[in-house]
C-alpha positions as CSV (number, residue, x, y, z in Angstrom):
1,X,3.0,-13.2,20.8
2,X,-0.2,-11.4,19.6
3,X,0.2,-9.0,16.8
4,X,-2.1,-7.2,14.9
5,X,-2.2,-6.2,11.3
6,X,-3.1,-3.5,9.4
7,X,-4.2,-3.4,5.8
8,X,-4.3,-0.8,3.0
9,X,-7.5,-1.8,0.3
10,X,-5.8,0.5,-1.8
11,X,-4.6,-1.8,-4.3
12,X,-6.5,-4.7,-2.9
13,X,-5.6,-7.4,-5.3
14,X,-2.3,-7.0,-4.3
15,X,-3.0,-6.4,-0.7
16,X,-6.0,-9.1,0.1
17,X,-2.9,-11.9,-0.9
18,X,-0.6,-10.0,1.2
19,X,-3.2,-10.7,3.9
20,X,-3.7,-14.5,3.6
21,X,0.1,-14.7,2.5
22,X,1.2,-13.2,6.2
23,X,-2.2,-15.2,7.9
24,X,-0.3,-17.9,6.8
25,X,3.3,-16.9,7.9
26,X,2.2,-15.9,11.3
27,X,0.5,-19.3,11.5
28,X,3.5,-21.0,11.1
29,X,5.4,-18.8,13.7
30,X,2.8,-19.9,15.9
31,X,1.6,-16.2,16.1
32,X,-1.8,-14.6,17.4
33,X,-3.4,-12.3,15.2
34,X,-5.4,-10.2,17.6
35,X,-6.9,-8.0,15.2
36,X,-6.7,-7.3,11.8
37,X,-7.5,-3.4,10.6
38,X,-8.7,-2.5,7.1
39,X,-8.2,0.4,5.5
40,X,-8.6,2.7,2.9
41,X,-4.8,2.8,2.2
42,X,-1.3,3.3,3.4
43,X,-1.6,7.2,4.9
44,X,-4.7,6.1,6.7
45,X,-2.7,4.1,8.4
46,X,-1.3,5.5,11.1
47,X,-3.6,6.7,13.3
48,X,-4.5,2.9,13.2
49,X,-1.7,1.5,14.4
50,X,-1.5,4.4,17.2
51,X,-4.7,2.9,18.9
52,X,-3.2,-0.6,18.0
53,X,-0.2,-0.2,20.0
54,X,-2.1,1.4,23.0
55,X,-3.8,-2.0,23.4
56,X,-2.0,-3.6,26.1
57,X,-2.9,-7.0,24.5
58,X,-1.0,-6.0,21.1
59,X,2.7,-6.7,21.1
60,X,3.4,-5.5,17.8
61,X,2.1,-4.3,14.6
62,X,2.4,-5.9,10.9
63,X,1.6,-3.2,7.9
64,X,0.5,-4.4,4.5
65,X,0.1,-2.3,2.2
66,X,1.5,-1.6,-2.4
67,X,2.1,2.1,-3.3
68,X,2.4,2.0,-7.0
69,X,4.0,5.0,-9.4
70,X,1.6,7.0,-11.0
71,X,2.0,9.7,-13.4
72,X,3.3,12.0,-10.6
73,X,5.3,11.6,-7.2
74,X,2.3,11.1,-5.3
75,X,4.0,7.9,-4.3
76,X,7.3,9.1,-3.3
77,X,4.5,11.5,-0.9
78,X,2.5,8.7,0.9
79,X,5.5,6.3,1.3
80,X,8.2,9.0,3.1
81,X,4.5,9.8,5.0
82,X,4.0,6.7,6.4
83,X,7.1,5.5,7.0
84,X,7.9,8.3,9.2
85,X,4.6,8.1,10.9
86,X,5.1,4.4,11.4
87,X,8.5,4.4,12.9
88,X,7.6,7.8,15.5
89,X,4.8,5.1,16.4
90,X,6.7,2.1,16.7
91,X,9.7,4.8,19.0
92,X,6.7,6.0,20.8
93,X,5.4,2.6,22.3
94,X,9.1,0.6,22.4
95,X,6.9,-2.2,20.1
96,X,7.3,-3.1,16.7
97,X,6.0,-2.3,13.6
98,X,7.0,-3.7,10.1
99,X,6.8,-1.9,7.1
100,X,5.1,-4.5,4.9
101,X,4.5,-1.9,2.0
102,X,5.9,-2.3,-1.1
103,X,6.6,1.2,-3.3
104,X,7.2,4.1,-4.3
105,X,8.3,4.1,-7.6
106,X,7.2,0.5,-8.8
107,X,5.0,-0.5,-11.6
108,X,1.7,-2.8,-10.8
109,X,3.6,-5.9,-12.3
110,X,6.2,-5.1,-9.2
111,X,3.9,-4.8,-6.7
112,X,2.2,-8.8,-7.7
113,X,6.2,-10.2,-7.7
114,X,6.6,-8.6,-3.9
115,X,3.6,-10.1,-2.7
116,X,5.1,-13.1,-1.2
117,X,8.3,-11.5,0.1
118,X,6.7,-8.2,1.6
119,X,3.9,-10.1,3.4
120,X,6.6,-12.8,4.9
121,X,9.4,-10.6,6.1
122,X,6.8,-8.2,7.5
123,X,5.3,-11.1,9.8
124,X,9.3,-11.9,10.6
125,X,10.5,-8.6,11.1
126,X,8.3,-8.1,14.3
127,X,9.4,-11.5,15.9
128,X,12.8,-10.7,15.3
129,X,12.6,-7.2,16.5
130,X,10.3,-8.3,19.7
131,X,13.0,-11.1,20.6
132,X,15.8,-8.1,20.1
133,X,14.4,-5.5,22.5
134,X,13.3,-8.3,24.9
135,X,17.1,-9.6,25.0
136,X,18.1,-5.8,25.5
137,X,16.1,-5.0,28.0
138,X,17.2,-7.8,30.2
């Protein structure tokens, strides 16, 4: 399976070890990584992933990204954004695309303790969601 994934540098000590932590994972799942995206942060997104999924070579997306509360709803904003944007995309194509981005509403300290477990389950979810849809649309 070759996957790609796209990372916000928004928040990049928290993000760069949600990259090598899901390098790892997808490693170990005996995953291609294709191509890995950078950039500025989590709304930019999007239009990424859009040209990611066109790529007939890409089988699924993994996003990595921490949205961390401010002193307004900003947060609340961006996530409900993306989110959206990401799942019209991952519709769009029939191809999956995890939502490895942690937020809104959590404080910096949250965003280090869901390092691990975003990144992994992010690199997992699109496995699991390929083998689904393949086993469908049999």
């Amino acid at each position: 399976m070759n996957i790609a994934i796209v990372v916000s540098e928004f928040n990049e000590e928290v993000t760069s070890r949600m990259l090598a932590i899901a390098k790892e994972k997808a490693d170990f799942m005996k995953l291609k990584i294709s191509h890995i995206s950078m950039v500025p942060g989590a709304y930019d997104m999007p239009i990424i992933v859009d040209s990611l999924l066109n790529k007939k070579d890409i089988d699924a997306v993994v996003t990595l990204g921490a949205i961390i509360k401010g002193q307004t709803k900003h947060d609340e904003v961006i996530s409900h954004a993306v989110a959206k944007a990401l799942t019209d995309l991952s519709l769009k194509y029939q191809k999956p695309v995890s939502l490895g981005i942690s937020g809104p509403g959590m404080q910096e300290r949250h965003a280090y303790a869901r390092i691990r477990p975003v990144a992994e389950r992010a690199v997992e979810a699109v496995v699991k969601i390929s083998d689904e849809l393949k086993r469908i649309q049999k």
